[in-house]
Each structure stands twice: as C-alpha cells, then as structure tokens.
C-alpha positions as CSV (number, residue, x, y, z in Angstrom):
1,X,-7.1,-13.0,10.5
2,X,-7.6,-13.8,6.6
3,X,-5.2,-12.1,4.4
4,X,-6.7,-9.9,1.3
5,X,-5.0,-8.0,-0.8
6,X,-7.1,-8.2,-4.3
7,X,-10.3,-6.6,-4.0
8,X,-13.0,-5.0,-6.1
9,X,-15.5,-2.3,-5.3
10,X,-17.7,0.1,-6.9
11,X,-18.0,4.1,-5.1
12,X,-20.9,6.3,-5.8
13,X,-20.3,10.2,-4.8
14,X,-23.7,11.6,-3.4
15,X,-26.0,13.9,-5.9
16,X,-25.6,17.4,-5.6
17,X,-29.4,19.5,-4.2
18,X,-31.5,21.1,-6.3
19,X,-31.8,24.3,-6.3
20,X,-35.2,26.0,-5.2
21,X,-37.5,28.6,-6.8
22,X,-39.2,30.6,-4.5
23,X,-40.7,34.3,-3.5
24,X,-40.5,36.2,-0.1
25,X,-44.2,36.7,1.5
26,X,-43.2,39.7,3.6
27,X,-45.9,42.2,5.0
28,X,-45.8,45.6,3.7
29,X,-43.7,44.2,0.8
30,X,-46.3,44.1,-2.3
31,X,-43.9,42.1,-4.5
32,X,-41.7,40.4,-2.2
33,X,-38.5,39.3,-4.1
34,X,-36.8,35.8,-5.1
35,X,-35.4,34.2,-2.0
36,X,-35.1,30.3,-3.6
37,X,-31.7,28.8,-2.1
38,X,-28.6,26.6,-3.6
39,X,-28.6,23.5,-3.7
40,X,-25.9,21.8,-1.4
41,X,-23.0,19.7,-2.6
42,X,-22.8,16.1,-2.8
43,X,-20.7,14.3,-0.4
44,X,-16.9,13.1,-1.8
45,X,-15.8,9.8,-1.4
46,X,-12.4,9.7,-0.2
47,X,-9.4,7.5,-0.1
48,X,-7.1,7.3,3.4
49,X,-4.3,5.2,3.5
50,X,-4.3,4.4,7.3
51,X,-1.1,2.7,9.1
52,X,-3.9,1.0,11.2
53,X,-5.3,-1.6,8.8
54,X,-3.2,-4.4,7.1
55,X,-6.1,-6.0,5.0
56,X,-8.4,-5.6,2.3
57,X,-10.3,-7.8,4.2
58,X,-13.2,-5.3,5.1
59,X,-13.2,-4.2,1.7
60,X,-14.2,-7.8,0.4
61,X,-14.8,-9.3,-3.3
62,X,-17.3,-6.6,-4.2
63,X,-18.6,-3.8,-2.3
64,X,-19.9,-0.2,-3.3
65,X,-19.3,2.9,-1.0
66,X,-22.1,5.7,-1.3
67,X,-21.3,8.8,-0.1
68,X,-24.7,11.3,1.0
69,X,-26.7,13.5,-1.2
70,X,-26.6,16.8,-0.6
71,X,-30.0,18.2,0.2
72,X,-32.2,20.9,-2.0
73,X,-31.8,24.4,-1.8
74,X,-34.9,26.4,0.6
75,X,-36.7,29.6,0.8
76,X,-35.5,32.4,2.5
77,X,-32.1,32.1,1.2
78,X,-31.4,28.8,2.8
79,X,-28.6,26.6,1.0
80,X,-29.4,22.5,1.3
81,X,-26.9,20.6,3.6
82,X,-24.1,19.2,2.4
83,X,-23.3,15.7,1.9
84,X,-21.7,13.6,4.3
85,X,-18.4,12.5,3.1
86,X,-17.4,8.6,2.8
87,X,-13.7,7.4,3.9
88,X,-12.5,4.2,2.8
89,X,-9.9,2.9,4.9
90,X,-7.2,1.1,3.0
91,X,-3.8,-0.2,3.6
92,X,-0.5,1.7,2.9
93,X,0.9,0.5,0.1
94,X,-2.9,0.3,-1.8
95,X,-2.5,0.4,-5.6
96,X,-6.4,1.6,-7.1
97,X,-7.1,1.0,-10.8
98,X,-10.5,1.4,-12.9
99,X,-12.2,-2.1,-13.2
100,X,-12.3,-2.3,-16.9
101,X,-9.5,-0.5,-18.3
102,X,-6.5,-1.4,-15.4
103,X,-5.5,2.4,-15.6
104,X,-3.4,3.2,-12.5
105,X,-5.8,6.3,-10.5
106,X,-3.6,6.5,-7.5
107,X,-1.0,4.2,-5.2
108,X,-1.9,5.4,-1.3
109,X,2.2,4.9,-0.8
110,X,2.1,7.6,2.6
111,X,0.7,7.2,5.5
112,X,-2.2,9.3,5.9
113,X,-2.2,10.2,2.0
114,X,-5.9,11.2,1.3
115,X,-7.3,11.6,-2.0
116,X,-10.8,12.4,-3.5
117,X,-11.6,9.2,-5.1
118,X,-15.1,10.4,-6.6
119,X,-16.2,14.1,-6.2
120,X,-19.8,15.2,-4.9
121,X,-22.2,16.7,-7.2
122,X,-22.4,20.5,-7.1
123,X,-25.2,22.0,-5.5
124,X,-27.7,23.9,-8.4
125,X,-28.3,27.4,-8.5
126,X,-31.7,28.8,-6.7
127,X,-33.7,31.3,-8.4
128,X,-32.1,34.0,-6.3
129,X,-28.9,33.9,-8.3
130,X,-31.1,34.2,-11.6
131,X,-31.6,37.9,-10.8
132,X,-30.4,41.1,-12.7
133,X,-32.1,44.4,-12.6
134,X,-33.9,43.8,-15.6
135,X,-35.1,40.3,-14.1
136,X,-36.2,41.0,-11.0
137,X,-38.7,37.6,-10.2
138,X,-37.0,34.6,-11.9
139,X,-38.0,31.3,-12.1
140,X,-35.0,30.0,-13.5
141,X,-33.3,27.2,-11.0
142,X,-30.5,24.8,-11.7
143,X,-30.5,20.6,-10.6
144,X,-28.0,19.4,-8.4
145,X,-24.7,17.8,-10.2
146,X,-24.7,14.1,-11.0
147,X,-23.1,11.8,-8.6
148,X,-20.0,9.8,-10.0
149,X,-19.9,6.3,-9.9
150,X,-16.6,3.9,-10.4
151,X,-15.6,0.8,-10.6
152,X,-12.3,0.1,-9.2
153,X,-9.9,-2.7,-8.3
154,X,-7.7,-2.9,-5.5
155,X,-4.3,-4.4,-4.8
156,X,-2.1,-4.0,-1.6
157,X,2.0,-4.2,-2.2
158,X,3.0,-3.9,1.1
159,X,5.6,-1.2,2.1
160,X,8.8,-2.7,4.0
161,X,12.4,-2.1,4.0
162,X,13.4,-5.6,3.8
163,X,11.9,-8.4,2.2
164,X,12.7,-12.1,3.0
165,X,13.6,-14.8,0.5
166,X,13.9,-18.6,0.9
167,X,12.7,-22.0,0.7
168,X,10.0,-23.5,2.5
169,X,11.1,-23.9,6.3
170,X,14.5,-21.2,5.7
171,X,13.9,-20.1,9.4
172,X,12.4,-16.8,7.9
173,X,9.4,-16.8,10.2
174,X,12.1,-17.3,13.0
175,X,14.3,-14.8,12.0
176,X,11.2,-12.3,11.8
177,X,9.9,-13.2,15.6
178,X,13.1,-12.6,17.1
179,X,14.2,-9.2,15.3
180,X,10.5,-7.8,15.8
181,X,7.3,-8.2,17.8
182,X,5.7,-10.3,15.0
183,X,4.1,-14.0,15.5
184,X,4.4,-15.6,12.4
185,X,3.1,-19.3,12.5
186,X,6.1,-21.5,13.2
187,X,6.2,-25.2,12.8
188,X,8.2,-27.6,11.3
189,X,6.3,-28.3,8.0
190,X,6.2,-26.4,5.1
191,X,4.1,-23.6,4.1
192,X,3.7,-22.3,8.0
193,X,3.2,-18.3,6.7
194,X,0.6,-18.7,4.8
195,X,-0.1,-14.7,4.6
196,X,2.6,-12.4,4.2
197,X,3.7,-10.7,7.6
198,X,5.3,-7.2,8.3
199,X,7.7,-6.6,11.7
200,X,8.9,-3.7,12.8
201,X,12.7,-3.7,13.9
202,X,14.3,-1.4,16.5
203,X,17.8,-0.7,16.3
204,X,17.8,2.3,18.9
205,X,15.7,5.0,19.8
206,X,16.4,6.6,16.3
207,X,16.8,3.3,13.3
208,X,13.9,1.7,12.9
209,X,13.4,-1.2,9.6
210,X,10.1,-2.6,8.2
211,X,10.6,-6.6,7.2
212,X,7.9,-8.2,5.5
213,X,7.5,-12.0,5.4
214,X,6.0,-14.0,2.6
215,X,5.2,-17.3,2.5
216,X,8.0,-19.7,0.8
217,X,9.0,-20.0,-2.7
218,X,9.4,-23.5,-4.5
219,X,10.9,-24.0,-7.3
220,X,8.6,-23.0,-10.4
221,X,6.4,-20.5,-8.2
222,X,6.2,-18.2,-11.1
223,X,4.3,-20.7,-13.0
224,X,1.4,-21.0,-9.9
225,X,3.4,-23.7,-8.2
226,X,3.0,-23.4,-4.4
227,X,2.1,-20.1,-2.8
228,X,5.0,-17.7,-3.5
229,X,3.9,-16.5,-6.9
230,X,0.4,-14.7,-5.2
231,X,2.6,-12.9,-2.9
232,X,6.0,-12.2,-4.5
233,X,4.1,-8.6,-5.7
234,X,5.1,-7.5,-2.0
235,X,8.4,-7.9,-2.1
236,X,8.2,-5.1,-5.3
237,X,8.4,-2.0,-3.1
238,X,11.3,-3.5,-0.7
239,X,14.7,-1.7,-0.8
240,X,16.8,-4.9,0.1
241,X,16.2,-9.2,0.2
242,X,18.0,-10.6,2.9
243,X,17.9,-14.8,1.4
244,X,18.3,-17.4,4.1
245,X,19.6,-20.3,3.1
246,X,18.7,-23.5,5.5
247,X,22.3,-25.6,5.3
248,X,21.1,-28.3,7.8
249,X,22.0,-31.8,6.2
250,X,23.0,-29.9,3.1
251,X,26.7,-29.6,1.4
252,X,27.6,-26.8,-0.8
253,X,26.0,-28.3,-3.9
254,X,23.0,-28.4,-2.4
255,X,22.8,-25.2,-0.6
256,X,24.2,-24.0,-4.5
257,X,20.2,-25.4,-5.9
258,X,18.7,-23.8,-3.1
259,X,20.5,-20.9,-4.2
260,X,19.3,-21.1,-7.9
261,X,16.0,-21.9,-7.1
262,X,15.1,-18.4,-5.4
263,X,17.0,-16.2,-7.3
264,X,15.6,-18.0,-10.4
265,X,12.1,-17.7,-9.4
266,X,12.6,-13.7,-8.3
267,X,14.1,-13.5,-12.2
268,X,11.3,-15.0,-14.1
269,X,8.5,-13.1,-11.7
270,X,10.3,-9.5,-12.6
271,X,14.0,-9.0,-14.2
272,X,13.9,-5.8,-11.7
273,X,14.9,-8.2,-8.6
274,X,18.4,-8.8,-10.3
275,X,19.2,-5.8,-9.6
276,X,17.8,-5.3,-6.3
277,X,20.6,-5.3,-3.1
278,X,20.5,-9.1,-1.4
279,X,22.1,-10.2,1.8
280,X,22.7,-13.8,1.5
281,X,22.1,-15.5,5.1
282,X,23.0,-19.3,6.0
283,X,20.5,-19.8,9.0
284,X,20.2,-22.5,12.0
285,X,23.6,-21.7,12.7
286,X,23.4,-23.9,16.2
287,X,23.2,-27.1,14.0
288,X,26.3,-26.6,12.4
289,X,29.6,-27.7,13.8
290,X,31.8,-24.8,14.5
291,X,34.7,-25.9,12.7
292,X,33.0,-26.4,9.7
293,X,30.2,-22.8,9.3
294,X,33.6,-20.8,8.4
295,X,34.7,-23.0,5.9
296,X,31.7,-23.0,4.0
297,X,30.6,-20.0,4.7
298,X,33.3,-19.1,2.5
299,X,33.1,-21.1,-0.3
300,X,29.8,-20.6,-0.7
301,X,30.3,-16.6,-0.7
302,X,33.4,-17.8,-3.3
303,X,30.4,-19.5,-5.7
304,X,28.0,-16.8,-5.6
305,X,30.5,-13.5,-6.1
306,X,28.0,-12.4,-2.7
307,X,29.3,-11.8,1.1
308,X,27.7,-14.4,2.9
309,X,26.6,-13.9,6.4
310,X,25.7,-16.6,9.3
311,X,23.1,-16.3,11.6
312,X,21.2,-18.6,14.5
313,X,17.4,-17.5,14.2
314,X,17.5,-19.5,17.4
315,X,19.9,-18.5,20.0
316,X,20.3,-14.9,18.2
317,X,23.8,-15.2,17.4
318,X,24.9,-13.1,14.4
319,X,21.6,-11.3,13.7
320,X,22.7,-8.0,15.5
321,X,25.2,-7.4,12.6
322,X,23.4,-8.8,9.8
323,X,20.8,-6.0,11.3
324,X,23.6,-3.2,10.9
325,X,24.7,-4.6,7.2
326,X,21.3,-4.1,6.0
327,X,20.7,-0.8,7.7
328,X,23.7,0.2,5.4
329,X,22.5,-1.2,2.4
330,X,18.9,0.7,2.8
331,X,20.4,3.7,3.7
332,X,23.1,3.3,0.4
333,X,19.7,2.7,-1.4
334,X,18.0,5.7,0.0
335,X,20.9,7.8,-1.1
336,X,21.3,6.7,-4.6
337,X,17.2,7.0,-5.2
338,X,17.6,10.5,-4.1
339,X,20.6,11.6,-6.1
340,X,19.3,12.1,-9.2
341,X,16.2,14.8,-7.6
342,X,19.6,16.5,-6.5
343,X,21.2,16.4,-9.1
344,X,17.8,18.1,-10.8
345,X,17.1,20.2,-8.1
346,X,20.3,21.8,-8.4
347,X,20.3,22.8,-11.8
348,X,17.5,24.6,-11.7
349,X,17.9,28.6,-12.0
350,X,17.8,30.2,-8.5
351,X,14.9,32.8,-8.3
352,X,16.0,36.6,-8.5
C-alpha cells in the first residue's frame, strides 16, 4: 500500500432549504391560514480521526467532499429534510490547515475526535413564522443559508511512543518485527522502509508502546538528501528515540560518525529533538565477539555522556530490557508533561 501523508482537498457543506409560502385550502374555512414550512438544514461536513486508516491515500492530491442539501420547506407545516452529513475519514495524528493562508483549523490528535469541519446551511423561515395578529396571511419567506466551501491541506504526523533513529540498514526494521506484529520490508540494501511504519508493543496484559519506523537518515537529509527529511515530521509527536547504531565492521571512531550524523541531522530538522529522551542501542549483537560488546559498549557510552544498551534484533537477546528502559522513560515523560496542569489545577480556588 502507497504511503500519503500530504494531501489537499476542497469540502462544500450542503445549502440550507428554502423556505415555503403557502395557504391552507380547508373546507368550511373561508380564509384558510399560512401553513408554508422551514426549510431544512444543510448537511455538515465532518472530520473523524479513525484508528482504522493509516493513509491519506483515499484522500488523494485533490479531492472535494460535498455534503447534501437540505430540501425546501412544504405546505401544511412540513419542514424540508435535512441534509445528509459527510465524514471524512482521516488518520490520527491528521494536522488540517486552510490552503492559502497555512492557519492551523484543527490536529485530529484522539481517536475518534470529531469535529465540524464546514457547517450546513440553515434551513429559511416559511411564511408561517411571518405571522403576528396583526399579519395574519404573510408572504414573507426566508432562503436557505449558504453552503461553506474550504480549501484545506492535510498532513499526517503519526502518533507513537517511540520513534526509531539510524542509518540506512541500523536493523530498525528488524528491531520493529520482532517487538511487534509489523512487516517492515527487510533486505540487505539500503532504503528497505521506504514508508514510515507503526507497531504495536505488548509488554503484558496492561503496558502497551506505539513504535513508529521511518525510513533511514543519511547524512545531509535535512537538505533533501535521501528519504529521511520527508518523514522526520513523524518522529515530532514521539515521547522517546531509541538510535541503533549498526557496529558490524566498525570501531569506536566510526560508530562516533554514525553517531554525529543522526543526531546532527535530528538538530538541523528541529532544535526540539535535543531535548527529546534517546536510548542509544548498538544492534546485531550476534556479530560481535563477546569479549569485546562490553568493552565498547562502554567506551562508547564514556564518548557520548548517554547509557548505551546492546541488543540482537536477531536472536532477541537484550530487547526485553531495552523494552522496560523505555517504558520508564515514556512514563517519566508522561509525568513531567502533566505536572505543570497540576501544578495549575491546584491553585485554582475550590468552589464554595
């Protein structure tokens, strides 16, 4: 399935009915009396952020959603049908701007989250409504609202707990098919993910952690070189990085550059990365002679001022408490975003 997660569209609400002049015809009744209905209401078009879909794909370049007219008011006091409503399914995590101006209108950040995107017109008055006792056979009636048209522009950040980081071939696609139920592409060329991914980890019947996947980042990626730059926006709303490093036929000097290179790239894409938590990973574990991971596990760990971890995205070996280390570090994150509402919440005068 094609990744998209840039989109433009255009919705149109529906036109709200007319209202309607007209006069009862009742027997015995000389002057029968104004009976002209409202007009219904036009039909909303409305925003769902549904768990379900993973893609703007379905949305496409450019597209316009219409939502139904509502219908003219009748005789005999009969109010037009309302409008059908239009959903637009989009992707949690869906930021929506206006076209032209790039004004933020509303980031579908909840599952479920519904908003009125583009109200219905209302539904104009029927001449019934025009009467007083002093104006007893009006033929005063009121149109239907305008529909509202918009032009919008779409672009999906997707929502994870953890985001992975690291070169071309780091084993991330590895590491994410053995914590999750994910199938990432993996081969043994660059480039493999070429859309970013999202697993979902289970650490017992009551810890679960989102991990999205993005395809690698190369050294100037925030210039346009390779594919990192076009995804690194969904690594924005991620608590923690975990970086895996690849130190297969590399010394510390080298696994140093590696080093460099990602945190580098994260820097010039958005200073807000620096201070972001990171786990720092050395992967492929298994290819590594026993005797010598420890040692420079360590003095790598010694060179960046980070704890260092080592991991086999192979056999499994180490992931379980790299899994509990960042469980710790989103839930450390999850308490110090929601400190400061506490600390708000309780200053606030109790009610009397």
């Amino acid at each position: 399935m094609r990744f998209i997660d840039e989109a433009l569209l255009t919705v149109k609400s529906g036109r709200g009915g007319d209202g309607c002049v007209s006069f009862r015809r009742e027997k015995y009744v000389p002057r029968g009396g104004p009976d002209g209905g409202d007009g219904g209401r036009g039909g909303h078009v409305i925003l769902h952020a549904d768990p379900q879909v993973n893609t703007l794909l379905d949305i496409g370049r450019s597209r316009t959603f219409r939502a139904q007219s509502g219908e003219p008011g009748r005789g005999k006091n009969c109010t037009g049908r309302t409008g059908e409503d239009r959903f637009i399914r989009l992707p949690i995590g869906t930021i929506v701007r206006h076209r032209d101006s790039g004004e933020l209108v509303i980031d579908l950040d909840t599952p479920g989250m519904e908003v009125v995107i583009a109200a219905g017109g209302r539904g104009g008055r029927g001449n019934t409504s025009y009467t007083t006792s002093t104006h007893q056979a009006p033929r005063e009636w009121e149109p239907g609202g305008d529909s509202v048209v918009l032009e919008l522009a779409l672009e999906l950040k997707l929502v994870a707990d953890v985001g992975l980081l690291g070169l071309p071939n780091a084993g991330k696609s590895t590491f994410l098919s053995r914590v999750s139920a994910a199938h990432p592409r993996i081969a043994d060329y660059p480039f493999t993910t070429l859309a970013p991914q999202l697993g979902i980890v289970e650490l017992d019947a009551e810890r679960r952690i989102v991990v999205a996947d993005i395809p690698g980042i190369i050294e100037g990626a925030h210039e346009g070189v390779g594919l990192g730059l076009d995804f690194l926006r969904h690594l924005e709303r991620t608590r923690v990085l975990l970086h895996l490093l690849d130190p297969f036929e590399r010394d510390l000097e080298g696994l140093l550059h590696d080093h460099r290179v990602i945190r580098g790239e994260l820097s010039q894409y958005s200073a807000e990365f620096a201070t972001r938590p990171k786990l720092t990973v050395l992967n492929k574990g298994d290819l590594i002679p026993k005797e010598d991971r420890e040692a420079l596990r360590r003095d790598l760990a010694a060179a960046i001022g980070e704890p260092v971890a080592w991991i086999s995205g192979v056999t499994g070996k180490g992931i379980p408490l790299v899994l509990e280390r960042l469980w710790d570090q989103i839930r450390s994150t999850e308490a110090a975003e929601s400190a400061p509402n506490s600390a708000d919440r309780g200053s606030e005068p109790h009610a009397s």
